[in-house]
N, C-alpha and C positions, 0 to 999 in steps of 0.2 A: 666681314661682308664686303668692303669697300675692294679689299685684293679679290677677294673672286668677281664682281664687276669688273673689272681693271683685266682678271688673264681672259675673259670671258674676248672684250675688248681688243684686246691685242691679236687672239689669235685669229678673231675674223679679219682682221686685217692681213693676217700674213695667207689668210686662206685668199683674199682678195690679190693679193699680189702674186700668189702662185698659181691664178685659176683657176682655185679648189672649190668657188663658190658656185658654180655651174654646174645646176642639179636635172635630171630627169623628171620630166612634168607627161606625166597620162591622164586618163580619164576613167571613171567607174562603169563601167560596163555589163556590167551584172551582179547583184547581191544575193546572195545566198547565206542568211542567217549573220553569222558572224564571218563568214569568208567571204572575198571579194577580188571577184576580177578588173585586172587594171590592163589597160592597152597605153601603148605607148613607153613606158615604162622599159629600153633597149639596154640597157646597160650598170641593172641592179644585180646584186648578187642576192647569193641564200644569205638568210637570216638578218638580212638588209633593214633597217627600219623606216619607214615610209608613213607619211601622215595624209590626211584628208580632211585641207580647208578647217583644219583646228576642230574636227568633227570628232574625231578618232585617231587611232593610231596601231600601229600593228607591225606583225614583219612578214617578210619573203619566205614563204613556207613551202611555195614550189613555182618552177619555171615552164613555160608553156611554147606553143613555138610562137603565136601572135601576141600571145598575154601573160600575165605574171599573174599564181594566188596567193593574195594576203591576209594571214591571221590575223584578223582586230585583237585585239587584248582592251582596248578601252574605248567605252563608246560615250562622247560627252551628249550628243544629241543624232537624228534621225540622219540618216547617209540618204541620199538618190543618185542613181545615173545619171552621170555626165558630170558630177564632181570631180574638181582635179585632184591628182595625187601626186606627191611630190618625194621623191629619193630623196635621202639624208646624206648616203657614201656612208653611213655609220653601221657597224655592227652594233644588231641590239643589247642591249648590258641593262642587268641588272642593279638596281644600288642598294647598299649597306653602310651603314656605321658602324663604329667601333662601341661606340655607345647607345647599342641594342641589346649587347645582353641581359638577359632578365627581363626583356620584353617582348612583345608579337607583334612580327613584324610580318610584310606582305613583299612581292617581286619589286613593287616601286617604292621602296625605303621607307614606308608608312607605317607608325605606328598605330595598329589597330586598336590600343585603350584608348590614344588620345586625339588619333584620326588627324595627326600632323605628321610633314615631314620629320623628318632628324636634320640636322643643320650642318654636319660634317659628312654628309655623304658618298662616297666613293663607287664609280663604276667595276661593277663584277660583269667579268665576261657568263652566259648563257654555257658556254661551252670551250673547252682548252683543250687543246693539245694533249693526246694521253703519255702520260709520264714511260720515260720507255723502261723495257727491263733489266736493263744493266743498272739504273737507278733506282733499282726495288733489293729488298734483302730477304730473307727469310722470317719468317711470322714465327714466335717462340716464346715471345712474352704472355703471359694469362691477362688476359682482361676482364676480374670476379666481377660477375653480375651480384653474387649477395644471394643465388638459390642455391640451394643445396645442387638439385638433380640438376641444373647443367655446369655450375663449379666443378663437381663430383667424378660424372659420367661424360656429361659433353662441350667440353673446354670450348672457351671462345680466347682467340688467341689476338692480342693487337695487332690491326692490319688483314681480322677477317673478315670476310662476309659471311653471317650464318644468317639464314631463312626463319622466319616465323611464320607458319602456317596454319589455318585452323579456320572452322566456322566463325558466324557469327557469334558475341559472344562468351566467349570462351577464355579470353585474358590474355589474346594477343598486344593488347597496348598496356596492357599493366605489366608484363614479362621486360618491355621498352623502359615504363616509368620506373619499375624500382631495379635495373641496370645505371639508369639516370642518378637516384636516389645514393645508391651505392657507392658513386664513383666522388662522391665529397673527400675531398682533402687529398685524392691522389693524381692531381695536374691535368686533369683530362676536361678538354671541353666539349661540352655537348650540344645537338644540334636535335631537334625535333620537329620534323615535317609533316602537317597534317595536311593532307591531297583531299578534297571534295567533302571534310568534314562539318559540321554545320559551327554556330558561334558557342551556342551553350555548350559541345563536347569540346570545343578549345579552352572555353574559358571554366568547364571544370577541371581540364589539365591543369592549366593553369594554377589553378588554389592549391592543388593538391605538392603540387613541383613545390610552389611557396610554402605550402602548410613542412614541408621538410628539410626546407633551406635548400633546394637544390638551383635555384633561379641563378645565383651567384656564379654557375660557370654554362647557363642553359639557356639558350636562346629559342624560340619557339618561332618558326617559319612554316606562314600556311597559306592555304588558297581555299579560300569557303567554297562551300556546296553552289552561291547565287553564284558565283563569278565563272566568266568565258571559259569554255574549256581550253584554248591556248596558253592561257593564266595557269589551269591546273595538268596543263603538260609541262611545261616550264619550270615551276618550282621543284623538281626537285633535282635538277644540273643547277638551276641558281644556289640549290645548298648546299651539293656538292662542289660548286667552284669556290663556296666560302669558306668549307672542308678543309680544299686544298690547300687555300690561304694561310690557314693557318697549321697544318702540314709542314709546309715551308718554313715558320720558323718555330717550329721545331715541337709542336705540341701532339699531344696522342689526341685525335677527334674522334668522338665516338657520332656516328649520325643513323640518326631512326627516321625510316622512309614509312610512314602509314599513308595510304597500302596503295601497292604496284598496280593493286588489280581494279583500283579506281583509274590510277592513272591509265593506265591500259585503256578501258574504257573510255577516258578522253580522251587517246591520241585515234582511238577507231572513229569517235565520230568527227573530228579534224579530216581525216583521210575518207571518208564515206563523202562528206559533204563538198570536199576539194577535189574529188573524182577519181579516186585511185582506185586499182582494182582489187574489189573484197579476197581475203583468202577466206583461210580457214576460220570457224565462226565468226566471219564477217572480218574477223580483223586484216589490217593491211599486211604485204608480205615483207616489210619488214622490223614488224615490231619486237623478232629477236632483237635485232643491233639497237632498236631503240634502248632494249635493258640491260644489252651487255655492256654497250660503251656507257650506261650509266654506273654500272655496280663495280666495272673494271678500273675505279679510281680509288677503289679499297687496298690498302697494302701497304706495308711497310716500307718508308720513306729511308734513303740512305743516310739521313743525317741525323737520323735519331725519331724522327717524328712517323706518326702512324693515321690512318682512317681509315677506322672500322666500323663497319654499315650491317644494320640491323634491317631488314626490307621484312616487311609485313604483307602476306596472300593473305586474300579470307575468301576461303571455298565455300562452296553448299553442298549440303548430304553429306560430307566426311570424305569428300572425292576429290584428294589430293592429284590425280591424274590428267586432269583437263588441260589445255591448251597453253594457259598463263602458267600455270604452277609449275609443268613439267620443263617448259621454258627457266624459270627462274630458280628451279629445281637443276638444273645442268650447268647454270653459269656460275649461283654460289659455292661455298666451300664447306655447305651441311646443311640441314635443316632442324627445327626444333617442333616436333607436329603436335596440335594441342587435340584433343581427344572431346568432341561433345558427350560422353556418356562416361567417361572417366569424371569429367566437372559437374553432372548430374549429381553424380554417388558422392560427391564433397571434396574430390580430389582436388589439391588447390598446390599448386600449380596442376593444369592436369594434363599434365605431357602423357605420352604415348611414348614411352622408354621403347616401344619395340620398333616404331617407323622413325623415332628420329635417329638423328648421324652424327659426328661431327668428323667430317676427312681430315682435319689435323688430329686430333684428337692428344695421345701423351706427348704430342711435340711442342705443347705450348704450356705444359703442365709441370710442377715441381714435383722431383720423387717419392716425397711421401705421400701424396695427394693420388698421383695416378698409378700406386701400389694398390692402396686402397682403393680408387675409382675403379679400376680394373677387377677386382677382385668383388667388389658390390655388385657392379654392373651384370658381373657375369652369374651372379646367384638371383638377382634382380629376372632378367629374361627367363632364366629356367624357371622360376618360379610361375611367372608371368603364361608361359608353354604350357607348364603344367595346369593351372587354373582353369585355363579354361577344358580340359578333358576332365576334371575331377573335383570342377568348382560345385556339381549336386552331388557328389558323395558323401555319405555318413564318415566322420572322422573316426569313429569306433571299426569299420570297415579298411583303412590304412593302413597300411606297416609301418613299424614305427621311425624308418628312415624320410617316409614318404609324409610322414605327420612335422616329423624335425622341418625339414624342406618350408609345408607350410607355413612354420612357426615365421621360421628365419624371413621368410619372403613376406610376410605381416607387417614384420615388424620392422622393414626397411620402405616399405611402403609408407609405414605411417612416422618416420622420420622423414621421410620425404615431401611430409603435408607442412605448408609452408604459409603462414601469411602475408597480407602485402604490405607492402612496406614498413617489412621486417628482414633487415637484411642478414645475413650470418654471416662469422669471418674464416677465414679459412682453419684456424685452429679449432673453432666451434664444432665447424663440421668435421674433422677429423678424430675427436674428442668423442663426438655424438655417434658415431659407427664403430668407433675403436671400443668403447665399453657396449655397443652392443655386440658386436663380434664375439667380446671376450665370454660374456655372458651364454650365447646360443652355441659357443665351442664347449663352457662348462656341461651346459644342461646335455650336450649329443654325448660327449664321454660319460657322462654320470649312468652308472648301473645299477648302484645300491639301492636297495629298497630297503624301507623301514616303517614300522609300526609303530601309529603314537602311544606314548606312555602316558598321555594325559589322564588323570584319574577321574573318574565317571562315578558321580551320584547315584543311590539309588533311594528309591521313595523311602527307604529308613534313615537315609542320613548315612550311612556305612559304605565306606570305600572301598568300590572294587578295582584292582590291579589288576594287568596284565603283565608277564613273565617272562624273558623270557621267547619273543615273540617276533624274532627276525626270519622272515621266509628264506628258504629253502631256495639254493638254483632251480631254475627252472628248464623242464625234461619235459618235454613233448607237450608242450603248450600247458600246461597243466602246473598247479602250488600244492605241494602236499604240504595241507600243515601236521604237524609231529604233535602237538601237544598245546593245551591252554591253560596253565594253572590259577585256579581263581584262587581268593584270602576269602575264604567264609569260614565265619566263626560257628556257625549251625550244624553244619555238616560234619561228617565223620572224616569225611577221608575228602578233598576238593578236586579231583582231576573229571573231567568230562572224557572219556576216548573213544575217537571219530575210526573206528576203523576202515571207514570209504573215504576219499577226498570227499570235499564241500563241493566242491567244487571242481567239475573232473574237465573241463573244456578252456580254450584259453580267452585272450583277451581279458584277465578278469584283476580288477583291483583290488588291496588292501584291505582285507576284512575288516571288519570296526570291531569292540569292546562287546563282549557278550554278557549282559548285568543279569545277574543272579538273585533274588530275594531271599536274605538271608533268614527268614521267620518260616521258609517253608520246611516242612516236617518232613524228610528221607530218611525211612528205612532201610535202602540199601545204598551202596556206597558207589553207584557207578549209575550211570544212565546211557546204556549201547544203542547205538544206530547202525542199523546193519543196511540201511540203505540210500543210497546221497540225499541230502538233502534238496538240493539244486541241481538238474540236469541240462541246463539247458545255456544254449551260447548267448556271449554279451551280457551277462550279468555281471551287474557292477557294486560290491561292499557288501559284505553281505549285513543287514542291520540286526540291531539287538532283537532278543527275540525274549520278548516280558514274561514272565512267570509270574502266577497268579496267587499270593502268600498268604490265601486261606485255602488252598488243597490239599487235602491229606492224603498222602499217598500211600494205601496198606500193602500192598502188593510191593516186595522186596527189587522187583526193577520194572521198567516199564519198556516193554520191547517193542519194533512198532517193526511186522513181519511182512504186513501189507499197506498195498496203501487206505490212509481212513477213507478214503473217498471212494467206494467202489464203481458207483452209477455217473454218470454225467450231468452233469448240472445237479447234482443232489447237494444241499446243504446241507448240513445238521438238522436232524428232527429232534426240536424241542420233546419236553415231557407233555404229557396228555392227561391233564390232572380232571380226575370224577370225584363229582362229590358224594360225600361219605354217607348223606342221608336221603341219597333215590333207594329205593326199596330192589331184591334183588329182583321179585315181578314184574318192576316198572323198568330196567334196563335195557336200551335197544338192542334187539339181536341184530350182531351183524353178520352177517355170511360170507360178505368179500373184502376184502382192505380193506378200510375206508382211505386210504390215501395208497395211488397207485406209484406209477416212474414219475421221473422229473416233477418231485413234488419238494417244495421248499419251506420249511418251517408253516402246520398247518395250528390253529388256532385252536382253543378249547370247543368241545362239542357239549353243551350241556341241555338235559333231560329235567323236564318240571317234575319233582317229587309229587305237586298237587294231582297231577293225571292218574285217574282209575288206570288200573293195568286193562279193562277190555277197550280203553278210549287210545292206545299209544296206536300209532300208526306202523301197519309191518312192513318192513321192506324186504321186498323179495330182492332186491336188484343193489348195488353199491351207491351209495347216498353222492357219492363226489367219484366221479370217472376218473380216467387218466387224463395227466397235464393238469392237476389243478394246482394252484397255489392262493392257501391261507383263504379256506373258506371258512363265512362266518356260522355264525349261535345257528341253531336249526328251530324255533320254539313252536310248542303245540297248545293251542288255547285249552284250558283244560275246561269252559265252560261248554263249549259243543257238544250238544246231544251225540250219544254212541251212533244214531243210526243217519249222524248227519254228515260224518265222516265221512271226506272224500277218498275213496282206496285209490291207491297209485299203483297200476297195473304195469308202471313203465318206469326207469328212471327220471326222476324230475327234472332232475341235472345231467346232462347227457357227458358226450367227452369237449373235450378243450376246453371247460367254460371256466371262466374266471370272477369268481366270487357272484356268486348272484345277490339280488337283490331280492326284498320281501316282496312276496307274490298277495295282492292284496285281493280277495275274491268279495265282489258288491254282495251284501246280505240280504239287500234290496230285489234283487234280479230274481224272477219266478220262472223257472222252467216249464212247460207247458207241454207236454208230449201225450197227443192221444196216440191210445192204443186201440186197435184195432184184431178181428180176431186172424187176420189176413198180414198182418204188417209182423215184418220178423224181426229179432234184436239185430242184428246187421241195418236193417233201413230203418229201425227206429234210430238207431245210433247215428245214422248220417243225416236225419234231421233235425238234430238239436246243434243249436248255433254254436259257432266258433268263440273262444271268447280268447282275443287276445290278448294278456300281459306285460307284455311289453320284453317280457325274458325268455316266457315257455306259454306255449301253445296249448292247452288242456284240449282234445275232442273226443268224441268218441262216450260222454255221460249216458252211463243207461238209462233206462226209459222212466226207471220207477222212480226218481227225484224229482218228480213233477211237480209240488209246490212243496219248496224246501227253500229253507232261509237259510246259505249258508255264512258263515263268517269267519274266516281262517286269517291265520298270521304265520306265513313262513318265510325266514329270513337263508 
């Protein structure tokens, strides 16, 4: 402490004896926000540092013809016009210590956990001289981040600058942290720039850096969200001059700038507010050179050493096109674009293999890395082309070149699912694509088909085999099989022969085990089918087909000439079982079907044996129309007087109807119809009331039921 008092000391003296203490004094002349016009001020340069009465402090950020503006960066209390300001001669410089790494540090040597200086601190120049390019070499070295997909496909090489791009969200700073992660034990120092981020996303970097050990060669330099925007313009040439520092003797620096397009944002409103003229979306006209003389200190150092910069956009809507991006888009050396609906779906990393780049690409890469990266890469995008014309197609619809395709593209996709800080080594991933290659080259050459042998149960315990049973090439989309021999001990003779294919169309797979029951009783020794079983395309295996092992079959073969189905939508009509003790007097005639088309397994019809033969009711008409299905019992009270029988002059059940319900008629209800000798059966009939059911409509009662009890049950 005592020696730096002591040069402090001296050198004011020799500034005294050379006249160097003789500073420029103005006055404040207008405030605006954090900038500030100063008059008087004749003979400051740019980047000048100038103070105001211990108020603040700032620099020369632009020259005027009567006045100079000054960027504050720190404000200790309230400024007014006509406070003096006072020139330094000093370029403003940032400080650093050497003993900041693994800690967060700010432009003015602060450590932000412990909110003190550092004690050994050294001025960094704001901005240097750019290294020229006889003194740069070629970039060739890899510098593995630890992901598959840009180790892989898009090499980052020591001494580049590759772009991260991407919405909000998306895992642009996690793509930074585990490149950081990664780079343990291989000499590299690392620099991490948070521009306008708030304290809590620093200081969960923070934990996360330490929860992996990576603090040990990683310095974290930021500018919070509350601080000056000259603060967060600033920072990140102050990282880059620390960069270079260490550049110079001799170390590969890898430095991550989150994100440009904050800073962006604060160097437009420095320039909006100090009077320049807006361009394009407001920003100033020259906020290219502000990013290219920033990112141009990336490169391979002649003496071994390197700074390679990771720069961070975050766009909106997916519109990598805008103003900043396409800017920072032309000065780096690739980009790496992250996809918001790729990261939706789980992709993790979720790059966008199709818009990122990298323009070095295999010149930075070892040869068996960018044999295979090239070779991925390139079935990766067609796949990717392809997907999207044929991502809603049925895969039974595919050729089977076009199905391989999307096998392969699957399944390098989902090797490329990665998580975070989990980093892979370069043999890993070479390992992890090379057995799958091997494997999606077996399955495309593989032609053989084969049927399993596995033996199949059947409900007796008895095992049936198959024989025997390797398909046939295949000729015109179509599998003839030749033959099936089954092992049944029942049978006389065991061959089944299919004279048509099963199966006459293609697309079709490996029939399955056809099981047999061995207790069923064949009298002849062959069962022919003379017509396919299966006609139709996209049918897949065809399944066992169960026999029923109480059938007795008398009939010597059973041929099936047509089809069982003749009608449409006809099921199987069950049997119509009559009981054996209605009398043959008491039997309903029926005159038409009773069950018409499209009728599906109809119920028993039963007739009360108790019913006098003159009490049965006749039906002139078909009891059940067409379209019925499964009507029920029909029952006739057998205690109703004969003359109280209601006659059905019409069908009860008309057509469509679908099961009726019992028609319950009140016993109660007394008809009342006088008769007159004037009134005719037509208006007798249209005076007697309606009586609705709820199913069927009864009208039209003639006249002479006039007090009649009746009580019917028909279901």
């Amino acid at each position: 402490m005592a020696s730096q008092i002591e040069e402090k000391v001296n050198q004011r003296i020799d500034d005294i004896n050379n006249n160097s203490n003789v500073y420029d004094v103005g006055k404040v002349i207008e405030i605006r926000d954090f900038i500030v016009n100063v008059s008087g001020l004749n003979n400051v340069k740019f980047y000048e540092k100038v103070t105001i009465e211990n108020k603040a402090f700032g620099y020369v950020n632009q020259i005027n013809n009567n006045s100079v503006s000054v960027a504050l960066l720190k404000i200790d209390s309230p400024i007014n016009v006509g406070d003096v300001v006072e020139s330094t001669g000093e370029i403003y410089n940032g400080q650093y210590s050497k003993e900041s790494i693994g800690r967060i540090i700010d432009i003015f040597g602060v450590d932000k956990l412990t909110n003190k200086k550092f004690s050994n601190l050294i001025d960094v120049p704001i901005e240097r001289k750019t290294i020229p390019i006889m003194d740069r070499t070629s970039v060739n070295r890899p510098l593995y981040t630890g992901i598959t997909g840009i180790d892989l496909m898009y090499p980052i090489g020591k001494g580049q600058r590759q772009l991260i791009i991407g919405d909000k969200r998306t895992g642009k700073t996690q793509l930074c942290l585990d490149t950081i992660v990664n780079q343990k034990n291989n000499n590299v120092m690392c620099f991490y720039v948070a521009i306008g981020k708030t304290k809590k996303e620093v200081k969960t970097i923070y934990n996360e850096l330490l929860k992996h050990g990576a603090l040990d060669y990683t310095t974290i330099i930021t500018a919070f969200n509350d601080e000056l925007p000259p603060v967060l313009s600033l920072i990140p040439y102050f990282a880059a001059s620390i960069a270079e520092d260490y550049m110079m003797e001799g170390y590969d620096v890898l430095l991550c700038i989150d994100d440009l397009k904050r800073h962006a944002e604060a160097y437009r409103e420095i320039s909006l507010i100090s009077g320049k003229t807006p361009g394009r979306d407001a920003y100033p006209a020259d906020i290219f050179y502000t990013h290219s003389r920033l990112l141009e200190k990336g490169c391979q150092y002649k003496n071994g050493g390197s700074i390679t910069i990771l720069p961070i956009v975050e766009t909106k809507g997916s519109d990598i096109t805008d103003y900043i991006s396409t800017n920072i888009i032309s000065i780096t050396d690739g980009q790496i674009v992250l996809s918001t609906k790729n990261f939706q779906k789980g992709q993790k990393p979720a790059i966008d293999y199709g818009l990122s780049v990298s323009r070095l690409g295999g010149s930075v890469q070892e040869s068996d890395m960018k044999i295979l990266g090239t070779k991925t890469r390139q079935k990766l995008l067609s796949y990717l082309d392809t997907k999207y014309v044929y991502e809603l197609v049925n895969m039974d619809d595919m050729t089977s070149e076009l199905k391989n395709q999307f096998m392969e593209g699957e399944q390098i996709v989902k090797n490329l699912n990665q998580y975070k800080y989990k980093p892979k080594t370069k043999d890993e991933m070479i390992n992890l694509f090379t057995n799958d290659t091997e494997v999606l080259d077996n399955t495309e050459t593989s032609s053989d088909l084969s049927v399993s042998t596995t033996p199949v149960e059947n409900n007796n315990n008895q095992v049936t085999t198959i024989e025997n049973a390797s398909l046939p090439t295949v000729e015109d989309n179509s599998q003839n099989i030749e033959s099936i021999q089954i092992d049944n001990n029942s049978l006389d003779t065991a061959a089944y022969t299919i004279e048509q294919p099963v199966i006459e169309q293609g697309n079709m797979d490996q029939p399955e085990q056809i099981p047999v029951d061995n207790n069923m009783v064949v009298e002849d020794q062959a069962m022919s089918v003379e017509q396919p079983v299966i006609e139709q395309e996209n049918t897949i295996q065809m399944d066992a087909i169960p026999v029923d092992n109480n059938v007795v079959v008398e009939d010597q073969a059973m041929s099936v000439e047509q089809p069982v189905i003749e009608q449409e939508n006809t099921v199987q009509m069950d049997a119509i079982p009559v009981d054996n003790n209605i009398a043959v007097d008491q039997v309903m005639p029926v005159e038409q079907p009773i069950i018409g088309q499209d009728m599906v397994q109809p119920e028993q019809i039963v007739v009360d044996s108790n019913i006098p033969t003159d009490q049965v009711m006749p039906v002139e008409q078909p009891i059940i129309g067409q379209d019925m299905v499964q009507p029920e019992q029909i029952v006739v009270d057998s205690n109703i007087p004969t003359d109280q029988v209601m006659p059905v002059e019409q069908p009860i059940i008309g057509q469509d109807m679908v099961q009726p319900e019992q028609i319950p008629v009140d016993s109660n209800i007394t008809y009342n119809v006088p008769v007159t000798e004037t009134t005719s059966l037509e208006q007798q009939s249209s005076m007697v009331p309606t009586i609705n059911t709820g199913a069927v409509q009864v009208n039209n009662i003639p006249g002479n039921l006039s007090n009649i009890e009746t009580t019917a049950n028909i279901s």
